[in-house]
Every structure is written in structure tokens, then in C-alpha cells.
C-alpha positions in Angstrom: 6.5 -23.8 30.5 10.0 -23.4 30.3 10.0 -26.7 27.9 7.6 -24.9 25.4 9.6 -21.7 25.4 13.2 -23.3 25.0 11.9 -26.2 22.7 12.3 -24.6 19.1 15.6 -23.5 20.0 16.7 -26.5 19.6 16.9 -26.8 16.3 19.2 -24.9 14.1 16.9 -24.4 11.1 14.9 -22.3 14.0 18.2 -20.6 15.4 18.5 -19.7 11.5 14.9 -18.3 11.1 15.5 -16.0 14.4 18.7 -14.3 13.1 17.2 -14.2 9.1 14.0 -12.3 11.1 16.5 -9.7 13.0 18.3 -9.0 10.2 15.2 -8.0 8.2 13.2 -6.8 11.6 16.2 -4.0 11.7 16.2 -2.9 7.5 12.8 -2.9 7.7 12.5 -0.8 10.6 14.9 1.8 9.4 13.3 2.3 6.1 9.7 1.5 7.3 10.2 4.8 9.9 10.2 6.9 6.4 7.8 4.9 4.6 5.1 5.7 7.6 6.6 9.6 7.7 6.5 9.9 3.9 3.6 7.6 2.6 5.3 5.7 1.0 2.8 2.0 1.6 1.7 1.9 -1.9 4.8 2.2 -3.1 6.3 -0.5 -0.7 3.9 -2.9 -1.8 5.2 -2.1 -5.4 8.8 -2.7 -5.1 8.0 -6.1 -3.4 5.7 -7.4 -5.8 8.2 -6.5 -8.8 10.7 -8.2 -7.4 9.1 -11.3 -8.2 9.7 -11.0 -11.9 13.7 -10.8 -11.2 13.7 -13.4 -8.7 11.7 -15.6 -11.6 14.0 -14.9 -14.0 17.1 -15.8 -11.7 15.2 -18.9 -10.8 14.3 -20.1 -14.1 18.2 -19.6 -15.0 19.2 -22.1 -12.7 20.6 -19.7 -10.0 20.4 -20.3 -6.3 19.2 -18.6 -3.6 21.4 -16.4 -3.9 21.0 -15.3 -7.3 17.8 -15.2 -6.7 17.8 -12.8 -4.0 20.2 -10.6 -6.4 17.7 -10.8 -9.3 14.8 -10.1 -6.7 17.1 -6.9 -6.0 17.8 -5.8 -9.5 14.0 -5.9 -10.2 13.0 -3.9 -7.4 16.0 -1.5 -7.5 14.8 -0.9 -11.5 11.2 -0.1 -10.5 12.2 2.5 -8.0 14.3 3.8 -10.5 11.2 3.8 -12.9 8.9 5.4 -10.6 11.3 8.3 -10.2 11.9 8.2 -14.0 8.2 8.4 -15.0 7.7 11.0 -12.6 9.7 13.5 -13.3 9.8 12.6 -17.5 6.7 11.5 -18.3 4.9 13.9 -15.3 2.7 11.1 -14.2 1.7 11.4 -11.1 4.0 9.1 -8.6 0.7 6.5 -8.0 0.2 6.4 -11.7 3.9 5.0 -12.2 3.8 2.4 -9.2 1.0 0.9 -10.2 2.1 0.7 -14.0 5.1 -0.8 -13.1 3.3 -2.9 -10.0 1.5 -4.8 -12.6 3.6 -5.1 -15.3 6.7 -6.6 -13.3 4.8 -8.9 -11.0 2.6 -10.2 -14.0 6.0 -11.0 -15.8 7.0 -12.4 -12.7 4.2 -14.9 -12.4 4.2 -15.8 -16.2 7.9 -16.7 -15.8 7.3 -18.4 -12.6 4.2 -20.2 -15.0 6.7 -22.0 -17.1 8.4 -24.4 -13.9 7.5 -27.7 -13.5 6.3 -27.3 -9.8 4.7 -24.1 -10.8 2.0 -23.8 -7.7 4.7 -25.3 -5.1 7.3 -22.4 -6.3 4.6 -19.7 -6.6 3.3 -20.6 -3.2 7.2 -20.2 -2.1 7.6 -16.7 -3.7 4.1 -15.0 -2.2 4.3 -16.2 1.5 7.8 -16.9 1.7 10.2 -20.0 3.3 11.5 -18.8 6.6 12.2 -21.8 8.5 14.2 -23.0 4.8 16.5 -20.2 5.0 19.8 -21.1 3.6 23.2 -19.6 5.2 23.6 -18.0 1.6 20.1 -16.1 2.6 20.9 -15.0 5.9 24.3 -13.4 4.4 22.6 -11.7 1.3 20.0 -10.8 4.5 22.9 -9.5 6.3 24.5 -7.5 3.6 21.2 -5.6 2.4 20.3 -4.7 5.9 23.6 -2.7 6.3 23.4 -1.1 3.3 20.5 -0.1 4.6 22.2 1.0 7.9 25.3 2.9 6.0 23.1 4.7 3.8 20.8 5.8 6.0 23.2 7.0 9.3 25.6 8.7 5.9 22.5 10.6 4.6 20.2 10.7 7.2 19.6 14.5 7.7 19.3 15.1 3.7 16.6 12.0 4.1 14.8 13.5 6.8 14.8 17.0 5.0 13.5 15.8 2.1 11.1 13.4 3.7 9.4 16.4 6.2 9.6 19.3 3.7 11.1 19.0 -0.1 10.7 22.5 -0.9 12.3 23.9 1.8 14.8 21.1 1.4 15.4 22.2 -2.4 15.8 25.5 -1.2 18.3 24.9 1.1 20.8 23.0 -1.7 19.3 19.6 -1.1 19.3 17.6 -4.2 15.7 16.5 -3.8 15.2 14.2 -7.0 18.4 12.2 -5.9 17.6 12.3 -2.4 13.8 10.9 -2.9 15.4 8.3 -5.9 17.6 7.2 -3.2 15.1 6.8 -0.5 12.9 4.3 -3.1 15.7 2.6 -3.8 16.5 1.8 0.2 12.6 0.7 0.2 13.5 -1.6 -2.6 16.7 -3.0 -0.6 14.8 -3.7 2.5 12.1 -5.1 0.4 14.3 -7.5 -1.1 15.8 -8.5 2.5 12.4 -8.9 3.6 11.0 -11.1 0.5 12.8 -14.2 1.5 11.4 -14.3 4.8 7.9 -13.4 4.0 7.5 -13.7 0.7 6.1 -10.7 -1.6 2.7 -10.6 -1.0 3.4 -9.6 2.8 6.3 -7.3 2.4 4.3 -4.5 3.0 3.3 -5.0 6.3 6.8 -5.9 7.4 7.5 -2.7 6.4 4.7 -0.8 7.5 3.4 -2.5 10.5 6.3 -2.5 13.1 7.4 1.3 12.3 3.2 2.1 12.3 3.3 0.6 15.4 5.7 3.1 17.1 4.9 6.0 15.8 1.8 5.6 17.2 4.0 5.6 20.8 6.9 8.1 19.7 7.3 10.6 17.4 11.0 11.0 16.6 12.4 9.4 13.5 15.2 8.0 15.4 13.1 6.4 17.9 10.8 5.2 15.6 13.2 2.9 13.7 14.0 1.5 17.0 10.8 1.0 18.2 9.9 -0.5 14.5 12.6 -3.0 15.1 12.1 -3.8 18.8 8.3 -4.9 17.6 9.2 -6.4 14.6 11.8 -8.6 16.4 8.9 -9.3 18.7 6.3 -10.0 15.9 9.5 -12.7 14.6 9.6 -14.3 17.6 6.0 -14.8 18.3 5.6 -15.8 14.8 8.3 -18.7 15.0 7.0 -19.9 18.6 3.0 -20.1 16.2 5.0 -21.7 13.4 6.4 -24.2 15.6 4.2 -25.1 18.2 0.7 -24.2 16.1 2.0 -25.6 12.8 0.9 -22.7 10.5 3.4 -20.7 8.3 5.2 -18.9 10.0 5.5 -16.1 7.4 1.8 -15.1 7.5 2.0 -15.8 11.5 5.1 -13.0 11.7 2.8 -10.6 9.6 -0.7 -11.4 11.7 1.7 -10.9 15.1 3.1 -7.9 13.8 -0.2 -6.1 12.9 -2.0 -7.2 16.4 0.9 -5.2 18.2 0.0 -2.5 16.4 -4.0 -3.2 17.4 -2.9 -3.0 20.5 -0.7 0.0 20.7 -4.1 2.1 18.7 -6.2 0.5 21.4 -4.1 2.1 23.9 -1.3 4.8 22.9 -3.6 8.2 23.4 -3.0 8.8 19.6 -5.6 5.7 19.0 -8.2 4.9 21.0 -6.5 5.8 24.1 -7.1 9.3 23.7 -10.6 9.2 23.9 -10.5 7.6 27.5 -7.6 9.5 29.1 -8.1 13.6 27.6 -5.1 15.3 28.3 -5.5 18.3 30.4 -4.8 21.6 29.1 
């Protein structure tokens, strides 16, 4: 037993997964706790699929993975931008924008992606991602988003949670609102990015959402449920890599599959799921 569990530890390609899964565990969590609060999924799912068309065009130019990460970044970071924009100038509603911009971006991405010689191979490498491959360059870029993440959010945390809970009242109080909710898609699109290299785009989303679903279903504070987001996502990496290795499946979609069974099991038994039907609380 103790073989199996100290066995992929071994290798420093694993050692490398573990951190690069941390790293994005703790972005995700922090923005995922006001993605959950705000419902903000759809919009999640957006940003990570967009950034395929930057990270297509960075690859197609020759750049590494590091350039690619920073065009993955500058796609993302321009759709939140144009969900905000199309908004407030255009008055569409905020769906209406994403899923404009969701389509148009990620179909750009794949048609670029269309015109490389290993064109399944590298598509296959964008949508479910290359964990166990992760470069040093990765887990720095990794490294760097995730505490931009961190800053931002500890610097403007209560104007976040204002705005996230109550905008009006927010507004009212002096709370620049339209920078503040700008500002909050663009920190999606950051952790996004971070998470796109591990998982690849197409399960972004439930990196996001999953872990930080997961405990608010056991806490309610904002606070505690960006650490209770990371503490399962961590989890979810680990199980994920120990299924990777010993399993041989991808670990990507393994991270993903272990991250949404914790949350199963937390509705099956937190008294906000199913718990609450077999243990009423007493008035």
C-alpha cells in the first residue's frame, strides 16, 4: 500500500503535475467562490473556450508554451472585456454577449488550430489539456496568474464582495460597479487561463465551479469557501494524478470526474443537499 501511494512520486514530471495542480487548485478557488456567489458558470465556460483562439494564434506563430499561455491570456482577458463592453453599449443582455463572443473566439480558435500539421493531436492537446507535460515555463506563468489572482482579490476584496452580493446598494454606497464587475471577469479570465494548461478548455469550467460548489454546499462565508474550494480541488489533483498514473487515463478529465464526485458526495450528505431531508433541523 505504501508502494502504490509513494510510487508516482517518483518521478519529477509527477512532482511537476502536483505543484502545476496547486497552483491552479488555489486561483481557481478564489475566483470560483464568486463565480458560485455571482453565477457567473456560463460566463466561465466562455472565457475558457475563447482562449483557445489566442493560444492558436500564439501557437501557430511559433511561440512556446509560454507565449502560448500569454496569448490564451490576451484572448480571454479581451472577451471579458467584451462582455462588459456589449453590455453596457450595446444593452445586450450579459448571456447574449458571452455566448456571441463564446462562439466566435473558440470557432477562430479551432480554424487556426485547423491549419497545423498535427491538427487532431494539437486540438486534442488544447480541449483536455497536458498535465503530466507541464513545462517549468508553465508552472511559472501558473505561478504568476495565480497571484495576480491572490493580490487582486485580498486588495479589492470588500468592493468584490459588495458588488458580487448587492450592486445597487454597492453603487449607492460609491462603489464603482461597472469597473468592479469588469474587474471580476477579468480575474475569471486569469484563473481560466491558469487553469487551461492543466485541463485544457473544454473542462475549465468545472475547475472553477466544482471545488468552490463543493464548499459552499458545507460553509457559507466567502472566505471559507475559497478555502474549502482549494482544499478539494487540491484533493480532486491528487486523486486525479494517482488515476492517471496507476489507471492510465488522462489525468485531466480524471482531476475534473474526482472533482465533481466530491461534490456528489458533499450534496449526498451536507443538510443543504440531500442531507437535509434525513436529518430536519429542529426548530
Amino acid at each position: 500500500m505504501i508502494d502504490w501511494l509513494a510510487d508516482p512520486w517518483q518521478f519529477e514530471f509527477m512532482r511537476r503535475a502536483l505543484l502545476a495542480g496547486a497552483l491552479v487548485a488555489m486561483a481557481a478557488s478564489v475566483v470560483g467562490a464568486f463565480v458560485v456567489a455571482k453565477g457567473l458558470a456560463f460566463l466561465a465556460d466562455a472565457v475558457a473556450h475563447t482562449s483557445l483562439a489566442g493560444a492558436a494564434i500564439a501557437f501557430l506563430a511559433g511561440g512556446g508554451s509560454v507565449v502560448i499561455s500569454l496569448g490564451a491570456a490576451g484572448a480571454a482577458g479581451a472577451t471579458a472585456v467584451g462582455v462588459s463592453f456589449l453590455t453596457r453599449r450595446a444593452r445586450l443582455r450579459e448571456d447574449t454577449a458571452i455566448a456571441l463572443l463564446f462562439v466566435a473566439l473558440f470557432a477562430l480558435g479551432i480554424l487556426l488550430i485547423s491549419r497545423a500539421r498535427n491538427y487532431t493531436l494539437e486540438l486534442t492537446s488544447f480541449l483536455v489539456g497536458g498535465i503530466l507535460t507541464t513545462p517549468v515555463e508553465d508552472i511559472v506563468v501558473m505561478g504568476a496568474l495565480a497571484g495576480v489572482v491572490a493580490i487582486v482579490t485580498l486588495v479589492f476584496y470588500r468592493e468584490l464582495l459588495f458588488t458580487a452580493h448587492d450592486p445597487t446598494m454597492a453603487a449607492a454606497a460609491g462603489v464603482p460597479v461597472a469597473v468592479v464587475q469588469t474587474g471580476l471577469m477579468a480575474l475569471v479570465a486569469i484563473a481560466a487561463v491558469a487553469a487551461f494548461r492543466l485541463v485544457g478548455v473544454a473542462l475549465v469550467m468545472a475547475m472553477l465551479v466544482a471545488p468552490a460548489a463543493t464548499a459552499a454546499l458545507l460553509v457559507r462565508r466567502i472566505p471559507l469557501i475559497m478555502a474549502g474550494g482549494a482544499l478539494f480541488g487540491l484533493a480532486a489533483v491528487v486523486v486525479g494524478l494517482y488515476a492517471s498514473f496507476h489507471a492510465d487515463v488522462a489525468a485531466g478529465p480524471a482531476i475534473v470526474v474526482a472533482s465533481v464526485a466530491f461534490f456528489a458526495i458533499a450534496f449526498m450528505c451536507s443538510p443543504r443537499g440531500l442531507g437535509l431531508a434525513r436529518f430536519p433541523r429542529r426548530r
